[in-house]
FIKE-102465 format. One record per residue: residue in three letters; x, y, z of N, C-alpha, C in turn. Coordinates in steps of 0.1 Angstrom, whole numbers. Last residue first. Layout:
REM residues N
<pt><mardren>ALA</mardren><n_u>X</n_u><n_v>Y</n_v><n_w>Z</n_w><ca_u>X</ca_u><ca_v>Y</ca_v><ca_w>Z</ca_w><c_u>X</c_u><c_v>Y</c_v><c_w>Z</c_w></pt>
...
END
This chain:
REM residues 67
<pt><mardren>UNK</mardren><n_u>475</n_u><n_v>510</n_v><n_w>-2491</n_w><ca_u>465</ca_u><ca_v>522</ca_v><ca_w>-2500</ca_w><c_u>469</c_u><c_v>538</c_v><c_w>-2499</c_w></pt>
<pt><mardren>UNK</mardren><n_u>495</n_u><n_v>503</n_v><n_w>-2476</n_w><ca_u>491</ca_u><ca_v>498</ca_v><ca_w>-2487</ca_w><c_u>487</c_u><c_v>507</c_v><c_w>-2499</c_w></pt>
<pt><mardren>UNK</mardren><n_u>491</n_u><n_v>511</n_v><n_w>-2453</n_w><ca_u>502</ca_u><ca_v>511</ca_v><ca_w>-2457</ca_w><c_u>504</c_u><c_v>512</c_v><c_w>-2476</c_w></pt>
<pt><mardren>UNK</mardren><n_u>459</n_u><n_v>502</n_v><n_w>-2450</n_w><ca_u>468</ca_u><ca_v>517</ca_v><ca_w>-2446</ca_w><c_u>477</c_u><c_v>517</c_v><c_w>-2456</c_w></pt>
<pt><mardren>UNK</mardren><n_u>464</n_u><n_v>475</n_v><n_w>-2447</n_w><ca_u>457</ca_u><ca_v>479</ca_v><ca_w>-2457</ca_w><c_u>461</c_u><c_v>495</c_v><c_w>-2461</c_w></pt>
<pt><mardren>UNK</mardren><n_u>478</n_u><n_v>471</n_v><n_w>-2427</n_w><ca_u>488</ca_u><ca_v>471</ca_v><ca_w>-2436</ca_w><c_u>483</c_u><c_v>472</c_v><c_w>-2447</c_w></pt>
<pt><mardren>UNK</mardren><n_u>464</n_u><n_v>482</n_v><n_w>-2404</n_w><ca_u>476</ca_u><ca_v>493</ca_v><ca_w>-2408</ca_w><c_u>480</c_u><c_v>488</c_v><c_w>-2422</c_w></pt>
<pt><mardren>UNK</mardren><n_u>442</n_u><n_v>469</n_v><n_w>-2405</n_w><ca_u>439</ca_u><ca_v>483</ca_v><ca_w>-2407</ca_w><c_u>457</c_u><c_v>486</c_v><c_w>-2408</c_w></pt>
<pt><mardren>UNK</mardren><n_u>454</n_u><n_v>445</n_v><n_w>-2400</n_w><ca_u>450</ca_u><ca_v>449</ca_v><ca_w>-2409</ca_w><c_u>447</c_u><c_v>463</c_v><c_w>-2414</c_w></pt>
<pt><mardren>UNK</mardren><n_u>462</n_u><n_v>433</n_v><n_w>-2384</n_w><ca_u>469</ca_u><ca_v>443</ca_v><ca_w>-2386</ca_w><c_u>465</c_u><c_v>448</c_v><c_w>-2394</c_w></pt>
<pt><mardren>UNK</mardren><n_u>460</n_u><n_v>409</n_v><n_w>-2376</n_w><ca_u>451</ca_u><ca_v>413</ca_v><ca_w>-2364</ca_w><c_u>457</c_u><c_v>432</c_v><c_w>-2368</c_w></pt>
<pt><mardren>UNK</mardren><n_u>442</n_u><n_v>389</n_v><n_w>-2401</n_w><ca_u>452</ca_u><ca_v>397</ca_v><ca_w>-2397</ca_w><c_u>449</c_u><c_v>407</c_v><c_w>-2385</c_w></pt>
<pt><mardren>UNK</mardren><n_u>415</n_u><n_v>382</n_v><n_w>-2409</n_w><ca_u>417</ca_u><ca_v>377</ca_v><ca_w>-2401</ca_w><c_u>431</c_u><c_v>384</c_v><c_w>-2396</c_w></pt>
<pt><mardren>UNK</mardren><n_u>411</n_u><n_v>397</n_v><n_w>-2436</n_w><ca_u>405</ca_u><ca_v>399</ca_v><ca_w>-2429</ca_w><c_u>406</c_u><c_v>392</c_v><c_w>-2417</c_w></pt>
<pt><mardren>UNK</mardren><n_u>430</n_u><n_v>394</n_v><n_w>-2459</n_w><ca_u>438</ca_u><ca_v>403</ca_v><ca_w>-2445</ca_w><c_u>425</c_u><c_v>402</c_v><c_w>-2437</c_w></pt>
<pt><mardren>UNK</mardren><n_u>420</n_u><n_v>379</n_v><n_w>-2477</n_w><ca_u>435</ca_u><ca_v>376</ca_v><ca_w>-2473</ca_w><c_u>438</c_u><c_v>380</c_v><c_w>-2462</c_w></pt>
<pt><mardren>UNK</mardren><n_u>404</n_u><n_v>401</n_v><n_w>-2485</n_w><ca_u>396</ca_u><ca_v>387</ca_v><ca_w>-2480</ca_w><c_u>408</c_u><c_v>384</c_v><c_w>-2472</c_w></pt>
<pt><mardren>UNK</mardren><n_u>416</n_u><n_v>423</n_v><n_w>-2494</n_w><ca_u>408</ca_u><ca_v>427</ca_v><ca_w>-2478</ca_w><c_u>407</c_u><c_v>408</c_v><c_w>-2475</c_w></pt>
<pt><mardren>UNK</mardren><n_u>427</n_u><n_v>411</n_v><n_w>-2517</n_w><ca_u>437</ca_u><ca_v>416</ca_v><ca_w>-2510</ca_w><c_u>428</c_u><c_v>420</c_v><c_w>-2495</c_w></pt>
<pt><mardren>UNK</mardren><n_u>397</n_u><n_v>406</n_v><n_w>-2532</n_w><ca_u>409</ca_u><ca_v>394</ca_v><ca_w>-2529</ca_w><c_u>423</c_u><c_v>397</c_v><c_w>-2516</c_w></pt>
<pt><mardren>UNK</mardren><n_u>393</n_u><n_v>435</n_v><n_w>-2534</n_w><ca_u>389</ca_u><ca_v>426</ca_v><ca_w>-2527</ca_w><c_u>392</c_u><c_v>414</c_v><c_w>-2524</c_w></pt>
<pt><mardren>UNK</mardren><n_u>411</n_u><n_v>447</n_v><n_w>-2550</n_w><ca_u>411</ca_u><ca_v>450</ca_v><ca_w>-2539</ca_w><c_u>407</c_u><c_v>441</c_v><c_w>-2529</c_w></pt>
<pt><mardren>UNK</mardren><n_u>428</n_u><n_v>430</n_v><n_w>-2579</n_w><ca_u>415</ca_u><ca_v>432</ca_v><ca_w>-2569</ca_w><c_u>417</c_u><c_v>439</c_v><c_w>-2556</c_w></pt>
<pt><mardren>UNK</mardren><n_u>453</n_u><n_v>430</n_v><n_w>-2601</n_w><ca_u>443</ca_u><ca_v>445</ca_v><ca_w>-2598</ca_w><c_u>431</c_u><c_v>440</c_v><c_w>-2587</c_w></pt>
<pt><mardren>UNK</mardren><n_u>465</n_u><n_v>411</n_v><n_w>-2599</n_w><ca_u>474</ca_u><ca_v>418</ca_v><ca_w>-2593</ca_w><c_u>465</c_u><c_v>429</c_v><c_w>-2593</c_w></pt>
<pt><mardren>UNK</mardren><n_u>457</n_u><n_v>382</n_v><n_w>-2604</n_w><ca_u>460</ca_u><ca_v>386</ca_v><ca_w>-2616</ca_w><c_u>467</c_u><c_v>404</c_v><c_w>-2609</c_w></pt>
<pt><mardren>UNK</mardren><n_u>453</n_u><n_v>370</n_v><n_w>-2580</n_w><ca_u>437</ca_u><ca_v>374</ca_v><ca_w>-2585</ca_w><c_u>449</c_u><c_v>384</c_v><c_w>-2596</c_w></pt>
<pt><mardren>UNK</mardren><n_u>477</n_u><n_v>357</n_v><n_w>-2575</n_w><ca_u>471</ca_u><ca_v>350</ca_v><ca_w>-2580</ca_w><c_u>453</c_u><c_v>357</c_v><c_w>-2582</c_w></pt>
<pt><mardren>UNK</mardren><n_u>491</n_u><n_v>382</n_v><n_w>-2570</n_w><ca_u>496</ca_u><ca_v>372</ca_v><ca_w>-2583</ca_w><c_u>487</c_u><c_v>363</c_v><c_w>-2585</c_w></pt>
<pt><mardren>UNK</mardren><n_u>478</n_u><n_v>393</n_v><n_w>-2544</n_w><ca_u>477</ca_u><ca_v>396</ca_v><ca_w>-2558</ca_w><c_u>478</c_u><c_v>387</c_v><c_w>-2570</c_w></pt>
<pt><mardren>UNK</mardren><n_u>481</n_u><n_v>364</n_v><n_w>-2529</n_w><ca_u>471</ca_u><ca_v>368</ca_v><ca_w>-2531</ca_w><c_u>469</c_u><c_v>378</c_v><c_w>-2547</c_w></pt>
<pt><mardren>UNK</mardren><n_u>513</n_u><n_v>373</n_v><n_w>-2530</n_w><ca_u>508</ca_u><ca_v>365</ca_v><ca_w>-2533</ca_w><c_u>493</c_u><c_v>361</c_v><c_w>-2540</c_w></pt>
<pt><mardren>UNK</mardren><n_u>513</n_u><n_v>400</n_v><n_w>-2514</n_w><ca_u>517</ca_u><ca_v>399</ca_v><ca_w>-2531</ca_w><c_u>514</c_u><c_v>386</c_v><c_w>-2535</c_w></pt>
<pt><mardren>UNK</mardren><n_u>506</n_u><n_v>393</n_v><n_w>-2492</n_w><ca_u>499</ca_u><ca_v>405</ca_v><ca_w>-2499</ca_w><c_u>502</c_u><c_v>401</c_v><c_w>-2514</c_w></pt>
<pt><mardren>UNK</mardren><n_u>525</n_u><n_v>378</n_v><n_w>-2482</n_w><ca_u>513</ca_u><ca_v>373</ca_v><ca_w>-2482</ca_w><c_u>502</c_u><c_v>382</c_v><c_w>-2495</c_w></pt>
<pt><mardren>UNK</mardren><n_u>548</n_u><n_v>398</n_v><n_w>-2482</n_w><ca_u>549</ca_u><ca_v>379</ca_v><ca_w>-2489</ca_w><c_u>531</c_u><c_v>377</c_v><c_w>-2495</c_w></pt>
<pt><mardren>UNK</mardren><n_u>540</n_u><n_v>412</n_v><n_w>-2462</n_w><ca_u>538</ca_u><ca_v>418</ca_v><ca_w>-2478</ca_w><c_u>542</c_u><c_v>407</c_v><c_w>-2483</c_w></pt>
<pt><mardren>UNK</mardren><n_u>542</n_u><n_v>411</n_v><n_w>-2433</n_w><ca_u>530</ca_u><ca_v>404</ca_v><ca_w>-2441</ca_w><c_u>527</c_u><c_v>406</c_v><c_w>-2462</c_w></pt>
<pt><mardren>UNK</mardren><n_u>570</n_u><n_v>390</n_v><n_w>-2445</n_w><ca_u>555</ca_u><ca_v>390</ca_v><ca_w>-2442</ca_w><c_u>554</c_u><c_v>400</c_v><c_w>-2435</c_w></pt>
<pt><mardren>UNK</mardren><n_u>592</n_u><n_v>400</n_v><n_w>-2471</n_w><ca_u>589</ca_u><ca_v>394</ca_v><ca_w>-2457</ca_w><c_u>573</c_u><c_v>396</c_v><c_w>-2455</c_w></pt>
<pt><mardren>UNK</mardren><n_u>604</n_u><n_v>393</n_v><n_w>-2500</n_w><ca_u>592</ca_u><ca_v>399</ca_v><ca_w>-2495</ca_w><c_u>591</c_u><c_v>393</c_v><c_w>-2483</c_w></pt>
<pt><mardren>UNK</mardren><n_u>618</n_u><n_v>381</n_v><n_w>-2523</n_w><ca_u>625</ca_u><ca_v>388</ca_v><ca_w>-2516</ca_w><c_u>616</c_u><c_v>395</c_v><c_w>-2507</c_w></pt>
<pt><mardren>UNK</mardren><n_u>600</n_u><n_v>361</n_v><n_w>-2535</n_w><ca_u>608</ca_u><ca_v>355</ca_v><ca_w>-2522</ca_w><c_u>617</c_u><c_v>366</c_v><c_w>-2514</c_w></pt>
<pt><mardren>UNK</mardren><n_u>586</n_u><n_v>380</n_v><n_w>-2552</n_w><ca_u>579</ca_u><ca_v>374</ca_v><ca_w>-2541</ca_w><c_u>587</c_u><c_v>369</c_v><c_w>-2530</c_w></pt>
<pt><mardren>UNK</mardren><n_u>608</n_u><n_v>405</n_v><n_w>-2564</n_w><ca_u>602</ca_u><ca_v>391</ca_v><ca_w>-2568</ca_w><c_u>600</c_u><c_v>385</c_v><c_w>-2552</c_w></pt>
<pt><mardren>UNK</mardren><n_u>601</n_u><n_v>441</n_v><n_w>-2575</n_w><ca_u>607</ca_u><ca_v>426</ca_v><ca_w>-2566</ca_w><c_u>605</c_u><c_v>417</c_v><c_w>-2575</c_w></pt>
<pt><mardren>UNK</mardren><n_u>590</n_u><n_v>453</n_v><n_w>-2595</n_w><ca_u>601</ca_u><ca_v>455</ca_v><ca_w>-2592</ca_w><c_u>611</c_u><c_v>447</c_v><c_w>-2583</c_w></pt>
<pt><mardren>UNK</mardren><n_u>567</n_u><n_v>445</n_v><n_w>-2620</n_w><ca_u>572</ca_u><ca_v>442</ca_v><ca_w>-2607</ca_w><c_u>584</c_u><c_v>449</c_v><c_w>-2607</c_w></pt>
<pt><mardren>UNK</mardren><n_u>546</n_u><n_v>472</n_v><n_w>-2638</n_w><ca_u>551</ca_u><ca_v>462</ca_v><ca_w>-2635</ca_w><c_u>564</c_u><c_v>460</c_v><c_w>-2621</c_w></pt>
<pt><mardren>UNK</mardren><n_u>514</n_u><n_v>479</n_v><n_w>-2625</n_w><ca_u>526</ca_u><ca_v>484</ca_v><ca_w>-2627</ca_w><c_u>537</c_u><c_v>474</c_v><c_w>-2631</c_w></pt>
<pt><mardren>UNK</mardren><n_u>487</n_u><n_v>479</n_v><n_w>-2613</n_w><ca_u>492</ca_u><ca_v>468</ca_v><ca_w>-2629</ca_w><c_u>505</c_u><c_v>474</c_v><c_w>-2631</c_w></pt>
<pt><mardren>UNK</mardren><n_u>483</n_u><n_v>487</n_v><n_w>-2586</n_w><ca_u>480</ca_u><ca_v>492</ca_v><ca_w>-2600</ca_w><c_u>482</c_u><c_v>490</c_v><c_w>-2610</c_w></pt>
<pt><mardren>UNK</mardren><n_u>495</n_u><n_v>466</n_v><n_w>-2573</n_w><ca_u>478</ca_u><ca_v>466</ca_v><ca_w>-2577</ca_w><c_u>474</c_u><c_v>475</c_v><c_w>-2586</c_w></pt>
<pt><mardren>UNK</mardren><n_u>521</n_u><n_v>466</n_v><n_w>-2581</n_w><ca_u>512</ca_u><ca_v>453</ca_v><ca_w>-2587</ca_w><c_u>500</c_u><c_v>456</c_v><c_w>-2584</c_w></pt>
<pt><mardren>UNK</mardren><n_u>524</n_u><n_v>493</n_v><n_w>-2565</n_w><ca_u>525</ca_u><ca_v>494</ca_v><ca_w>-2578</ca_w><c_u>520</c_u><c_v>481</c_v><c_w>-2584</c_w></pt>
<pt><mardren>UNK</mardren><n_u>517</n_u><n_v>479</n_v><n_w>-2541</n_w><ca_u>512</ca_u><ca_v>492</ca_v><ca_w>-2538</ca_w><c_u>510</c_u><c_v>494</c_v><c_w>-2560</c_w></pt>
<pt><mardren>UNK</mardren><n_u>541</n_u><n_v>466</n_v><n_w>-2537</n_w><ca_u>524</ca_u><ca_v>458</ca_v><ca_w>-2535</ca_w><c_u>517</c_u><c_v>470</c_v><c_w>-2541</c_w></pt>
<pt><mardren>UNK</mardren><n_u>559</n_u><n_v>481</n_v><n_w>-2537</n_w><ca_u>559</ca_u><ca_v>469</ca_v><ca_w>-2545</ca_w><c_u>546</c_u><c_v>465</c_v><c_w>-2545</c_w></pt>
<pt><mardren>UNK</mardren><n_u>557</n_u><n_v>496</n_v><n_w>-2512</n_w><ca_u>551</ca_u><ca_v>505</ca_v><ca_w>-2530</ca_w><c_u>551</c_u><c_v>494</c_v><c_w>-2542</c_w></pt>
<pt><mardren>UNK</mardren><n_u>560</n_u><n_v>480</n_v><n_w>-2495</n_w><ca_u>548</ca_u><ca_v>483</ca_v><ca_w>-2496</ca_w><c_u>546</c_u><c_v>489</c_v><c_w>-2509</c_w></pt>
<pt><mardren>UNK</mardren><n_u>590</n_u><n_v>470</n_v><n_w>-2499</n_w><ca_u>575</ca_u><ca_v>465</ca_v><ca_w>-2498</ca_w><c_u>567</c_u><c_v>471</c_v><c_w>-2502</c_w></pt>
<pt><mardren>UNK</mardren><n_u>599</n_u><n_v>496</n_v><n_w>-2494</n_w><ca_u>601</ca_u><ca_v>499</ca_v><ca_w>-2507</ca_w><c_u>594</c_u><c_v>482</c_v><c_w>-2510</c_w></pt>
<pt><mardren>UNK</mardren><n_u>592</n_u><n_v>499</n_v><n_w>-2463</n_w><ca_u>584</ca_u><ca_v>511</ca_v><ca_w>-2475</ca_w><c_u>589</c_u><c_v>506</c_v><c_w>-2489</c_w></pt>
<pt><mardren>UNK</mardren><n_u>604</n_u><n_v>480</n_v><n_w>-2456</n_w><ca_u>592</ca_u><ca_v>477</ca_v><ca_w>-2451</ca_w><c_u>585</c_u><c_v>488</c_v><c_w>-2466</c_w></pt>
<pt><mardren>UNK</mardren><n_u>637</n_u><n_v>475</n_v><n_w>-2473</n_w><ca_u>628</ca_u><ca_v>483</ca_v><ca_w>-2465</ca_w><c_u>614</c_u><c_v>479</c_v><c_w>-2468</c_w></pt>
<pt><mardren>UNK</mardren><n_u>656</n_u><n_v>447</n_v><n_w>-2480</n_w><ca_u>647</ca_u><ca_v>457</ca_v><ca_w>-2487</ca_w><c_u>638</c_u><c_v>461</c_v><c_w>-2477</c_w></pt>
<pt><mardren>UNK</mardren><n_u>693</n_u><n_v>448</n_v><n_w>-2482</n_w><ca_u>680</ca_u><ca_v>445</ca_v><ca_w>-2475</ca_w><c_u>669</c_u><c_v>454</c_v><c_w>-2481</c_w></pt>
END
């Protein structure tokens, strides 16, 4: 099973162009979502990743988590 923290450093290292250590299906939501959005703004925008979460009612944490 993959921990919520070893998610988040996965999203955490594709925003900083790192390469992948998951793969997308192994990702529960809301980090499914997160990494998606990356893969498709090429894995470095911050702001493709706020657009994505600005309806999330969790945002402040998983932006948190994130950053």
């Amino acid at each position: 099973m993959i921990t919520e923290r070893m998610q988040v450093q996965a999203i955490a290292d594709k925003l900083a162009g790192l390469p992948a250590k998951l793969k997308a299906g192994e990702l529960s939501e809301p980090w499914a979502t997160c990494w998606r959005v990356l893969e498709s703004s090429n894995g470095t925008t911050n702001q493709a990743l706020l657009e994505a979460l600005k309806d999330e009612p969790e945002r402040e944490r998983i932006v948190g988590a994130i950053l």
